[in-house]
C-alpha positions, -999 to +999 in steps of 0.1 A: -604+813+874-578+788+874-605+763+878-620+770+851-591+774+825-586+737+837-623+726+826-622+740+797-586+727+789-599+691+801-625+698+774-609+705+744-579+680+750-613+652+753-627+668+723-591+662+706-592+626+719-627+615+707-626+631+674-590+614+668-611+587+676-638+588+652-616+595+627-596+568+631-622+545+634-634+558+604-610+558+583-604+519+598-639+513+586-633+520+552-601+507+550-622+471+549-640+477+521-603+490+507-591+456+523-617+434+503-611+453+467-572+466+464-541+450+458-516+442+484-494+471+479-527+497+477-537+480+509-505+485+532-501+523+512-539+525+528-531+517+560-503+532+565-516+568+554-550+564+573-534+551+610-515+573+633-485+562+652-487+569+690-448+563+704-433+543+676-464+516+681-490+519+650-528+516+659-543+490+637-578+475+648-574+435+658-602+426+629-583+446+599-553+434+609-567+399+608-580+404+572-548+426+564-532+388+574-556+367+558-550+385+522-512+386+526-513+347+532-536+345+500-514+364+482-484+345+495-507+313+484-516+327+447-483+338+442-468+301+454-498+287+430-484+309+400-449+297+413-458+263+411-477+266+378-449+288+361-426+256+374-449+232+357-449+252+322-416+256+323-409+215+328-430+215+296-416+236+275-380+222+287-392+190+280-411+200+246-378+218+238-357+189+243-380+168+220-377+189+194-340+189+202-341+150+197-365+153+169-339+181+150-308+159+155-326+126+151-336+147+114-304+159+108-291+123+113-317+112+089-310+138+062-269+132+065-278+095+057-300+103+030-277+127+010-250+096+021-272+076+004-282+097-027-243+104-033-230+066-028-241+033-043-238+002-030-207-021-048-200-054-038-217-050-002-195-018-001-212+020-001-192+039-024-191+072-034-206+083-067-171+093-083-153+061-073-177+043-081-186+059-120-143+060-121-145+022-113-171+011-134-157+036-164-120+017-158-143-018-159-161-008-188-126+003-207-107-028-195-137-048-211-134-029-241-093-034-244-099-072-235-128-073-266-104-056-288-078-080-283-099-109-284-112-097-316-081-090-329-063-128-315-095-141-333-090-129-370-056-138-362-064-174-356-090-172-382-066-159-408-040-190-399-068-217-397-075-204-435-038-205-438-035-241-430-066-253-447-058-238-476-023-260-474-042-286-463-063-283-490-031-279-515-013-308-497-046-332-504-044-319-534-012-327-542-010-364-529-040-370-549-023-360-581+009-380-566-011-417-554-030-415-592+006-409-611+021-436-583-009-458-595-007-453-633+028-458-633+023-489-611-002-505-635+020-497-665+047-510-646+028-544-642+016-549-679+047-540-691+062-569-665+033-594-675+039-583-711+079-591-706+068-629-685+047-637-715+075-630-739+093-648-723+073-680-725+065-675-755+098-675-770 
């Protein structure tokens, strides 16, 4: 009796053993086409729900632990790839950004010269400003004027006594004119009446 409590025992605990087995073979069987098709994190979930742990060791077949490997290395590899790439873009844009960081001061530069510029004009190899320099030609312009003013007015002036003088010029000619021709006529009467006296006195 005991016998056969011990074969049929034997039995079962087999039966226990081979199914677990199959199963596990199984379900290692379709955890490659799992392997080929999920992504990383699907694939360990996978495993780890369809393998049994038999004292604190796991039971993972050599060939899907080889693939298991091979696609964590290729991910490790894409991921260093997308790493490497994000690096790259990233240069780029730093670099595009500091262009267009050169470019925007290089324009503001360029438009602080040019409003220099528009607001200033160049005066005696000097850039002035606008103001100064309108103030400064306005004072120019007003000095002129003063200075043409009393030119002008130093002019009539000296016109006025250049008339003056030729006028008394004029009078003065005048004048010793009428004096040489009463000097003369007297001188000629003078001298007939002397030749008139000379020839009475031969006479007599």
């Amino acid at each position: 009796m005991k016998r056969t409590l011990r074969k049929h025992a034997t039995a079962i605990l087999f039966t226990g053993l081979f199914s677990s087995f199959f199963l596990i073979a199984g379900a290692q069987s379709g955890a490659l086409a799992v392997l080929d098709s999920a992504l990383l994190e699907s694939q360990l979930d996978y495993i780890h729900e369809n393998t049994r742990v038999y004292n604190d060791f796991r039971a993972i077949r050599e060939d899907i632990f080889l693939k298991m490997k091979g696609n964590v290395i290729d991910t490790l590899m894409a991921e260093k790839l997308l790493v490497e790439q994000l690096n790259s873009r990233l240069s780029e844009r730093n670099f595009l950004i500091e262009t267009l960081n050169t470019d925007l001061t290089r324009t503001k530069n360029e438009r602080d010269e040019a409003i220099k510029n528009k607001n200033s004009l160049s005066f005696l190899g000097m850039n002035l400003n606008k103001a100064l320099y309108n103030s400064i030609m306005w004072f120019i312009i007003l000095g002129l004027a003063v200075l043409a003013a009393i030119m002008l007015v130093l002019f009539k002036r000296s016109h006025s006594v250049t008339s003056q003088c030729k006028n008394q010029l004029e009078s003065t000619q005048d004048e010793f004119d009428e004096y040489r021709k009463n000097a003369r006529e007297k001188y000629e009467k003078l001298v007939v009446s002397h030749h008139h006296e000379i020839m009475k006195l031969k006479n007599g």
